[in-house]
C-alpha positions in Angstrom: -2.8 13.4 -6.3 -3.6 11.9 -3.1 -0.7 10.7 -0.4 0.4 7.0 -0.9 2.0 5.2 2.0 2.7 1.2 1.6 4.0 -0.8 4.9 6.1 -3.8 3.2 9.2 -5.8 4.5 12.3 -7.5 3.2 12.0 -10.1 0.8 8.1 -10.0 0.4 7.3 -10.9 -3.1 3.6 -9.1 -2.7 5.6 -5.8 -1.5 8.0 -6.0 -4.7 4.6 -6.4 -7.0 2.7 -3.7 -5.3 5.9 -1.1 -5.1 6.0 -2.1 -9.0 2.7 -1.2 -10.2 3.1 1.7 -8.3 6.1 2.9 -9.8 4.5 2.0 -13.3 2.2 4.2 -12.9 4.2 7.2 -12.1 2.8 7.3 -8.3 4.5 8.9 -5.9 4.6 7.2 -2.4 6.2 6.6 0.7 7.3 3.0 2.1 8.0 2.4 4.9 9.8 -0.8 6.1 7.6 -2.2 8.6 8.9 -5.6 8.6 11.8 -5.6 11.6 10.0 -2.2 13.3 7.8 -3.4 15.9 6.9 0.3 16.4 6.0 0.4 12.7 4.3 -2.4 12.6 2.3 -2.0 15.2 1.1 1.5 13.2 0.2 -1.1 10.4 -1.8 -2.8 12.2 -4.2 0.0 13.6 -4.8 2.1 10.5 -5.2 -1.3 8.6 -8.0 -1.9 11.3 -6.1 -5.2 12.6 -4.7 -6.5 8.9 -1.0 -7.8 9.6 0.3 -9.0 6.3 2.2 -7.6 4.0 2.0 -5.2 2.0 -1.0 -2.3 3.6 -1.7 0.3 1.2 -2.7 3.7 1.8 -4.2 6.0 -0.6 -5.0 9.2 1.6 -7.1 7.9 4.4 -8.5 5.1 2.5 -7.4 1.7 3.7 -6.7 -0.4 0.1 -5.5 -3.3 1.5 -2.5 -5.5 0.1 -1.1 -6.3 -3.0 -4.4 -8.2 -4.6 -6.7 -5.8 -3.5 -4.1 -3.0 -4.9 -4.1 -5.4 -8.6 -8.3 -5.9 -8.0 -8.4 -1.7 -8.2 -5.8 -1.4 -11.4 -7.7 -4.5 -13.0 -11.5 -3.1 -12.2 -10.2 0.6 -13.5 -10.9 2.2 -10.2 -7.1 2.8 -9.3 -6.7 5.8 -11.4 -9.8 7.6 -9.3 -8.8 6.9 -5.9 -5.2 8.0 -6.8 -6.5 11.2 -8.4 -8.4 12.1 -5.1 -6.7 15.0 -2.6 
């Protein structure tokens, strides 16, 4: 299964429904709180190729997006393939 990292911050409703359907699924994944970090922010903000809300998704080296385009993927049944990628 391929490596999932997700930037969220405190009290971000879009974080807490992304880290959810995550977790549904049985995904493992690393957060990391980006939201008081300006270092870790600022990491966001490159890989997501200049996105700056919250939640950026990871899966590998694939960009997702945030928390709609995370839903869009579940929704479309093209989640399960990205996450099965290595």
């Amino acid at each position: 299964m391929a490596d999932v990292t997700i930037y969220t911050r405190p009290m971000c409703g879009f974080c807490v429904r992304a880290v959810a359907l995550l977790k549904k699924k049985g995904v493992k994944f690393t957060e990391i709180d980006a939201g008081w970090d300006r270092d870790k922010k600022k990491e966001m903000i490159q890989r997501a190729g200049g996105a700056s809300t919250f939640p950026q998704i990871f899966v590998g080296d694939v960009h997702v997006g945030g928390c709609d385009e995370l839903l869009g993927m579940e929704q479309a049944g093209k989640l399960d393939g990205l996450l099965a990628m290595e």
